[in-house]
C-alpha angles and dihedrals in degrees: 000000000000123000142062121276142200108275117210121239097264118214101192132000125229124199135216099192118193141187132177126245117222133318139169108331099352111097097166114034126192104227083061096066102033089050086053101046109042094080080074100039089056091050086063091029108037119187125232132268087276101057137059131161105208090174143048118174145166116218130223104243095233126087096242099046084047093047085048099055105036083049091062091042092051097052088060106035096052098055086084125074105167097090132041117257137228134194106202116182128171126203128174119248091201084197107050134079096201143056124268127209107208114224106173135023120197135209106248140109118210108143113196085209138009104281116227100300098042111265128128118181125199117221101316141149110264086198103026091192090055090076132256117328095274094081121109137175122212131224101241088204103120083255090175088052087053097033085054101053090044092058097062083074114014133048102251142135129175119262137207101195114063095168127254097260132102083294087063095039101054086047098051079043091053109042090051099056081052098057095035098046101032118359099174098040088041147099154142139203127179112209115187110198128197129248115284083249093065090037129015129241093248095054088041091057091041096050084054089047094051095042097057088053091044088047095046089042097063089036096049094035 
């Protein structure tokens, strides 16, 4: 599943955008919010002709309640090829002040407490047929090109390291389907935000804002 492929000319990008509920000691958790609010935030900030968000989910912590919902997501939002399609999801980073572009997601499973269902896995595959932990797949989105143009406004860099929690298992989930159900109209990209202390809810909604229109823009162009 390595390797770079033709992507097709998009015409318009469409967004599937995600957050977490809560988990561990998190009781309110950022992505939350934002996921829930951004439907509003779109009626008073709409985005342009290239860009449009048709979902907007939380997602259960845990690994099966992930795998679940992202399946049945996945059955429905893949049908359609017209339009290029973007996975979106959001997870908290309780000890950074800045955002993080997710480059790379592994797969591997080492959870640093149960998730919401109780499991904790300990340095496992999370495909075992995908090879040992050290695997990782790669968001072919011109993450640099985004990253750049963000910076000129928010406080963000690019990560390889997104964890090895629920954050790091949805992403390796999702960019595999990608690759697996539509390789050239698909793609996937992992943000993790700070907590609203480090960054307030307005400039969150607004970076996500921003980064939808920066994403469908190289992408359109």
């Amino acid at each position: 599943m390595k390797g770079q492929r033709r992507r097709k000319k998009a015409r318009r990008v469409v967004f599937a955008l995600t957050g977490f509920g809560k988990f561990d000691n998190v009781e309110i958790n950022p992505t939350d919010v934002i996921v829930k609010k951004f439907p509003s935030y779109l009626e008073e900030n709409p985005l342009p002709f290239e860009a449009a968000v048709d979902r907007c989910l939380v997602m259960e912590v845990s690994a099966e309640g992930c795998k679940e919902r992202l399946s049945a997501m996945h059955k429905t939002c893949f049908r359609d090829h017209e339009d290029f399609r973007v996975w979106l999801h959001l997870g908290v980073a309780a000890s950074k002040e800045e955002f993080q572009l997710e480059q790379v997601a592994w797969n591997e499973a080492d959870f640093r407490c149960p998730d919401e269902r109780g499991w904790q896995p300990s340095k496992q595959p999370i495909f075992s047929e995908d090879g040992p932990i050290s695997q990782q797949m790669k968001s072919l989105l011109p993450i640099r090109r985004i990253c750049s143009a963000l910076r000129k406004n928010f406080r963000v860099k690019i990560s390889c390291d997104p964890g090895r929690f629920v954050c790091n298992w949805i992403y390796y989930c999702s960019l595999r389907s990608c690759r697996t159900e539509d390789p050239e109209g698909s793609d996937s990209l992992f943000v993790h935000v700070p907590p609203f202390s480090c960054i307030e809810e307005g400039e969150q909604l607004k970076f996500i804002h921003n980064l939808i229109c920066q994403i469908a823009t190289n992408l359109t162009s």
